[in-house]
C-alpha positions in Angstrom: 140.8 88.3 84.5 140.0 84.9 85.5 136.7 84.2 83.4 133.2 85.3 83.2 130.2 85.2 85.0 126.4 84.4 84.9 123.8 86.4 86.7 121.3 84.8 88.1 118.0 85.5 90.2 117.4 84.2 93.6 116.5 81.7 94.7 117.9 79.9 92.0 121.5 80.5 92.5 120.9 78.6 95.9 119.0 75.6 94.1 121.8 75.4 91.8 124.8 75.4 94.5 122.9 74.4 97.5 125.6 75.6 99.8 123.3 73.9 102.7 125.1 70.5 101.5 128.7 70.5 102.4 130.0 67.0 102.1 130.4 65.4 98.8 128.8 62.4 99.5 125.7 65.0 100.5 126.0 66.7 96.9 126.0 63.6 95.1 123.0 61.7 96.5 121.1 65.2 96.1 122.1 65.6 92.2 121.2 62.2 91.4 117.9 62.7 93.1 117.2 66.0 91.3 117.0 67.7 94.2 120.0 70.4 92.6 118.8 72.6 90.1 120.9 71.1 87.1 119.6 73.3 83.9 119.4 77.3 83.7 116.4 78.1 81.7 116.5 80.7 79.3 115.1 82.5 76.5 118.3 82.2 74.6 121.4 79.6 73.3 124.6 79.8 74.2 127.4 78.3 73.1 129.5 78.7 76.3 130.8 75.3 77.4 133.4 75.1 81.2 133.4 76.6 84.6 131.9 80.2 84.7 131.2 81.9 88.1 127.7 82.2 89.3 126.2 85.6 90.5 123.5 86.7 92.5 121.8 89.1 91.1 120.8 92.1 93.1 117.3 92.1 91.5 115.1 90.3 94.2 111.6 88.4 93.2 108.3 90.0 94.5 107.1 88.0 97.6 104.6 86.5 95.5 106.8 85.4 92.6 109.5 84.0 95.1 106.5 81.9 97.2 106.2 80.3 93.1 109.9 79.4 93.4 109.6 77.8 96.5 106.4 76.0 95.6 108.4 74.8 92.3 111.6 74.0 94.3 109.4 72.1 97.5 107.5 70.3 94.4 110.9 68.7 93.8 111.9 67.6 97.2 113.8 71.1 98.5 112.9 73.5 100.6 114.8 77.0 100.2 115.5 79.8 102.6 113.2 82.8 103.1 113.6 85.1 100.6 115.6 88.1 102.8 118.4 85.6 104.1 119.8 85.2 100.6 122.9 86.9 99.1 122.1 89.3 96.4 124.4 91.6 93.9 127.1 88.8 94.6 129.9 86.1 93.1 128.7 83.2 94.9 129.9 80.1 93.4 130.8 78.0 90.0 129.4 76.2 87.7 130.1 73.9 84.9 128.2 74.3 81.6 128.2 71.2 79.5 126.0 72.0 76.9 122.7 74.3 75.9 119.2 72.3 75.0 115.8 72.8 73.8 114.2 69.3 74.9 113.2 69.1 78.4 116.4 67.2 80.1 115.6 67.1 84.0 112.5 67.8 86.2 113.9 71.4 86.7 113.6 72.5 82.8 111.2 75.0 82.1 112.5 76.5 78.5 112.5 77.0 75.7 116.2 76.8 76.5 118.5 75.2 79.2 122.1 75.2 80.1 123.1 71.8 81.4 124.8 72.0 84.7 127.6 69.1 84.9 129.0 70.2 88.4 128.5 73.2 90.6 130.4 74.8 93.7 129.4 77.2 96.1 132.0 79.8 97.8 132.3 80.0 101.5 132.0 84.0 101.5 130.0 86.0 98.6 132.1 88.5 96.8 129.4 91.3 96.5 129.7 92.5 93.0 127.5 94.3 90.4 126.4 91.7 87.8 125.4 92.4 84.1 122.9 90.5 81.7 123.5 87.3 79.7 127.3 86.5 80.6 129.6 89.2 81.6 133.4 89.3 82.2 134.6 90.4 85.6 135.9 94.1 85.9 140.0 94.4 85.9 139.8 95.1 89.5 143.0 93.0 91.2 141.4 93.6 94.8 137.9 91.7 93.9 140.2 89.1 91.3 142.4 88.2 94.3 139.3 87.2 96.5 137.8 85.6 93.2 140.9 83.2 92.9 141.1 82.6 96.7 137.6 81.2 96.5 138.3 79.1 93.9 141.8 77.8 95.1 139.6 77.3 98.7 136.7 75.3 96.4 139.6 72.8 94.9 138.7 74.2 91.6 142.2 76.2 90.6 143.3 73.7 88.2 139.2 74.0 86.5 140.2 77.9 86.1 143.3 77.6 84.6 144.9 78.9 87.5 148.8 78.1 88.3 149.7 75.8 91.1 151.2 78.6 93.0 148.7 81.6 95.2 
């Protein structure tokens, strides 16, 4: 299979790919102003370093908890969708992990832990897909792995994945 994924609650797979910017120049001017989410807090270290896919977990925030993330998120210059227009239990983009910290690194780090997000991608088209805790590899399915590498080859990001030149 091509790699492995990270599961991740909504809406913080959005914050992280913000598939609502689509040009480049868009993406930049937003990471530099902090307005990406560029750390995934955790409990735990990791030592996982290069592109892994981002999922959507299926698990969806209490109203209550979700109006917190948005609070957080509209604290740091971004508003996010309502809670029922995301996509859940989904491959929805990549990321690149460049490192894991303790010490608060952006605006966006909670802790005690943070993987640092270099660069991230959203896919046109979620691949729904049942996710798993901590980091997970993709089932052997060639069906869902075909769509996978289309959406990466789509995303400019074959040559990050390893993937040969050729479909």
């Amino acid at each position: 299979m091509i790699c492995c994924a990270l599961s991740i609650i909504q809406p913080w797979p959005w914050l992280i790919l913000r598939p609502d910017l689509v040009s480049p120049a868009d993406r930049a001017a937003a990471r530099a102003a902090g307005k990406m989410k560029d750390c995934e807090n955790r409990e735990w270290e990791t030592p996982v370093r290069g592109w892994v896919l981002l999922h959507a977990s299926n698990t969806r925030l209490a109203k209550w908890f979700y109006q917190g993330a948005a609070l957080f998120a509209a604290k740091r210059g971004v508003d996010i969708p309502m809670r029922d227009s995301l996509p859940y239990g989904a491959i929805v983009g990549a990321i690149r992990i460049d490192g894991c910290t303790s010490r608060p690194c952006s605006s966006w780090f909670t802790g005690p832990h943070a993987f640092l997000i270099g660069d991230s991608v959203p896919f046109e088209t979620p691949i729904g897909l049942l996710g798993a805790l901590r980091f997970f590899q993709l089932s052997a399915d060639i069906t869902v792995e075909r769509r996978i590498e289309a959406l990466i080859r789509a995303a400019g990001i074959a040559k990050q994945f390893n993937l040969e030149d050729t479909p």
